[in-house]
Each structure stands twice: as structure tokens, then as C-alpha cells.
One Martini backbone bead per residue (centre of mass of N, CA, C, O) as a GRO file, in nm:
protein
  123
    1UNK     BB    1 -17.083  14.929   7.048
    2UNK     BB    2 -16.971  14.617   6.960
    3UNK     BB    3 -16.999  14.421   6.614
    4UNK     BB    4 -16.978  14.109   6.508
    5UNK     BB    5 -16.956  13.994   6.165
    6UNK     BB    6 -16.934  13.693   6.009
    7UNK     BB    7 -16.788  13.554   5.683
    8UNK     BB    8 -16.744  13.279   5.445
    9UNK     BB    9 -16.850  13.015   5.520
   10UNK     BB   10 -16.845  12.619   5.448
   11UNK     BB   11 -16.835  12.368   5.214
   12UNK     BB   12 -16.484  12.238   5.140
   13UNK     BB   13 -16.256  12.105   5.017
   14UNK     BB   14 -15.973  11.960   4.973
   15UNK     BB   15 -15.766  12.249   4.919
   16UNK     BB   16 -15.902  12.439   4.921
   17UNK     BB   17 -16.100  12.790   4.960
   18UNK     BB   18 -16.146  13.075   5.216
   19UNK     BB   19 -16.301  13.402   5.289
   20UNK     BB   20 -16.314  13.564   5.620
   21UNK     BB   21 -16.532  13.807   5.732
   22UNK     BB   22 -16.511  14.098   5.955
   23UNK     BB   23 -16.771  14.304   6.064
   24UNK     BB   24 -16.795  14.637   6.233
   25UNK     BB   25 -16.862  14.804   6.495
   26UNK     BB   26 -16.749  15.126   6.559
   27UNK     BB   27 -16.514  15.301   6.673
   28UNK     BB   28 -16.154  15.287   6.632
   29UNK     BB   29 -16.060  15.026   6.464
   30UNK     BB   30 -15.772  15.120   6.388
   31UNK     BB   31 -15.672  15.058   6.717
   32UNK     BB   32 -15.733  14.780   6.684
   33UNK     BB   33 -15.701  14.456   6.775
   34UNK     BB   34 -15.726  14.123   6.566
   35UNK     BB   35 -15.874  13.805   6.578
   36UNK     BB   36 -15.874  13.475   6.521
   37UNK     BB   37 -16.089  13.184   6.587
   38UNK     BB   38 -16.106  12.849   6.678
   39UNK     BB   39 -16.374  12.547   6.711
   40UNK     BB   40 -16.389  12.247   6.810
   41UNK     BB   41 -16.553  11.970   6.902
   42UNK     BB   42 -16.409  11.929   7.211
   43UNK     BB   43 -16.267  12.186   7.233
   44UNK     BB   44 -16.043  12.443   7.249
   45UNK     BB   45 -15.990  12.728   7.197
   46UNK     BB   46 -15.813  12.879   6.919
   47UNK     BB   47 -15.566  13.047   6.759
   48UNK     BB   48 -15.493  13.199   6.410
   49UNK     BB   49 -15.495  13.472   6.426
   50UNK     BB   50 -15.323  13.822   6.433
   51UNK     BB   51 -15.370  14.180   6.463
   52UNK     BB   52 -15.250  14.488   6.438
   53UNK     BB   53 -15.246  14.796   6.381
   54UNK     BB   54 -14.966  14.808   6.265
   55UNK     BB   55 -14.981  14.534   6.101
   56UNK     BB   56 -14.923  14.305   6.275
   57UNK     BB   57 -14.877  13.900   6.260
   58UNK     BB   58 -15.013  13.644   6.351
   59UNK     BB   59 -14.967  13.245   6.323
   60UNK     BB   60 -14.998  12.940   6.304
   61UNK     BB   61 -14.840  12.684   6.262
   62UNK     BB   62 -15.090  12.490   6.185
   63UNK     BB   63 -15.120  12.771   5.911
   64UNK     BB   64 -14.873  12.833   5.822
   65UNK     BB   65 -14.879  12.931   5.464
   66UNK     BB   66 -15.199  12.923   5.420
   67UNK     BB   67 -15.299  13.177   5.567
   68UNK     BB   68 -15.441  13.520   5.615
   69UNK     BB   69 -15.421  13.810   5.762
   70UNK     BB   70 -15.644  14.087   5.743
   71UNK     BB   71 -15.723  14.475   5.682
   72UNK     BB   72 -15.966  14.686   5.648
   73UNK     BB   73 -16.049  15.031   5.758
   74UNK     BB   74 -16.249  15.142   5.569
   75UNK     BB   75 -16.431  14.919   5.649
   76UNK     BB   76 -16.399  14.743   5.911
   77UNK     BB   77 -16.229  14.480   5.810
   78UNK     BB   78 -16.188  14.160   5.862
   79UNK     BB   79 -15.917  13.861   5.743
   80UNK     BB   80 -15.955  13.526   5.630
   81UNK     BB   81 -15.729  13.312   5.415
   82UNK     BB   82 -15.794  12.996   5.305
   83UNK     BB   83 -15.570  12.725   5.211
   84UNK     BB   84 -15.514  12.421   5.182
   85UNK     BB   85 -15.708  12.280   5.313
   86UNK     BB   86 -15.819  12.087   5.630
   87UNK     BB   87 -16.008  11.886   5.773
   88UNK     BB   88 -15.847  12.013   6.060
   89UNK     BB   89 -16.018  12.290   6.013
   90UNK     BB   90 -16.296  12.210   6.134
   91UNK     BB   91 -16.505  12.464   6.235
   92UNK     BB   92 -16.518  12.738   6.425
   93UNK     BB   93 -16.497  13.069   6.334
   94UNK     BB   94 -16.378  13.378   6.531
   95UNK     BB   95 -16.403  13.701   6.588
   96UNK     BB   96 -16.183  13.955   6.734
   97UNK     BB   97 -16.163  14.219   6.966
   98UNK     BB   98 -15.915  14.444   7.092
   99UNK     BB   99 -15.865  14.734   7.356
  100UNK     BB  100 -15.578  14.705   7.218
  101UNK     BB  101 -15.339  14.733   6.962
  102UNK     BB  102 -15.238  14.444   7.024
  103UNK     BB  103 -15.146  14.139   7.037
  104UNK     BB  104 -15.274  13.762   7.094
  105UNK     BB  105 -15.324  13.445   7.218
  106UNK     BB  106 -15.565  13.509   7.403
  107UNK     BB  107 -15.867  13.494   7.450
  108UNK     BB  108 -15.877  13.702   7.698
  109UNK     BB  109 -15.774  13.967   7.533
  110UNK     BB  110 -16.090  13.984   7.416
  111UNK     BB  111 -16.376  14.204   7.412
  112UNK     BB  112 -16.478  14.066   7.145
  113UNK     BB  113 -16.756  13.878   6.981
  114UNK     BB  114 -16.874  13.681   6.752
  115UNK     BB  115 -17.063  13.405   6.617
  116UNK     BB  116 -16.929  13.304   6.375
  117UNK     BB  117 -16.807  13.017   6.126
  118UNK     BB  118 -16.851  12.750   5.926
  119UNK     BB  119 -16.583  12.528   5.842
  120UNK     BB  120 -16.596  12.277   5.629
  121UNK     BB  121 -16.348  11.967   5.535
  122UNK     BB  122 -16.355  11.758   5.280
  123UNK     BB  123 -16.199  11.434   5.180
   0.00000   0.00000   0.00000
């Protein structure tokens, strides 16, 4: 069974940085895909970053330039380093492991999920 636990997570100002560690739990973890998204409140989960095992990388648009997704295996932790950060970066962020090597950017095709961290940015 595999457990995703996130951490890093808190209330920043805008311009401000904070990195996101997930925790893994279960073997295999380096040939499995990994995705960050985020939630706030009223909208629908949208995808932030995701990393392939062969560690190719997705970042959306809206955050291209400032995030960064990262990967130890040694550790079994996925990052997401987010600089410049902004108001509307304001969510919940949530760790995914998908049971496949490539990445996806739908939430449907990840098979595990933590329970999220709270990212807060004040203007």
C-alpha cells in the first residue's frame, strides 16, 4: 500500500519561496510518475507539475518560470520549489503517484494521493 504524506506547506508573502517535499511510502517508487496539483476553494483540482521516472517534467503555464519539480529517489520524496510566488497560487497542494512511468496531467490518472498542504500567499 503506498502512503503519500506532504509537508512544507504555510503562509507566505507574495514574492516569497517555499518547497514542497513528498514523502513515499512502498517500493518502486522510482519507476512510478509523480504529480504536485492544487485545489482552492471553488475550483477544481488542476495540475501543477508532474515528473516522468525517466524524470522528463510538466509544469503548467500558469506557473512555468517560477515552480520546479524535483525527485530523490534515494529518498523516495518528490519537490516542488515554488518561487515569485502569488496571491492566486493560494490552494491546497496535493502529491500524486501514478502507477505508470510517464506522466499525465489528468487527476484521473494518478492512483495514490496525500492528504495535501496548505499554501497560503499574502498580498
Amino acid at each position: 500500500q503506498v502512503q503519500l504524506v506532504e509537508s512544507g506547506g504555510g503562509l507566505v508573502q507574495a514574492g516569497g519561496s517555499l518547497r514542497l517535499s513528498c514523502a513515499a511510502s512502498g517500493n518502486f517508487f522510482s519507476i512510478k510518475a509523480m504529480g504536485w496539483f492544487r485545489q482552492a476553494p471553488g475550483k477544481e483540482r488542476e495540475v501543477v507539475a508532474a515528473i516522468s521516472s525517466g524524470l522528463q517534467t510538466y509544469v503548467a503555464d500558469s506557473v512555468r518560470d517560477r515552480f520546479t519539480i524535483s525527485r530523490d529517489n534515494s529518498r523516495n520524496t518528490l519537490y516542488l520549489q515554488m518561487n515569485s510566488l502569488k496571491p492566486e497560487d493560494t490552494a491546497r497542494y496535493f502529491c500524486a503517484l501514478r502507477n505508470m512511468g510517464n506522466w499525465v496531467v489528468s487527476a484521473g490518472g494518478y492512483d495514490y494521493w496525500g492528504q495535501g498542504t496548505q499554501v497560503t500567499v499574502s498580498s
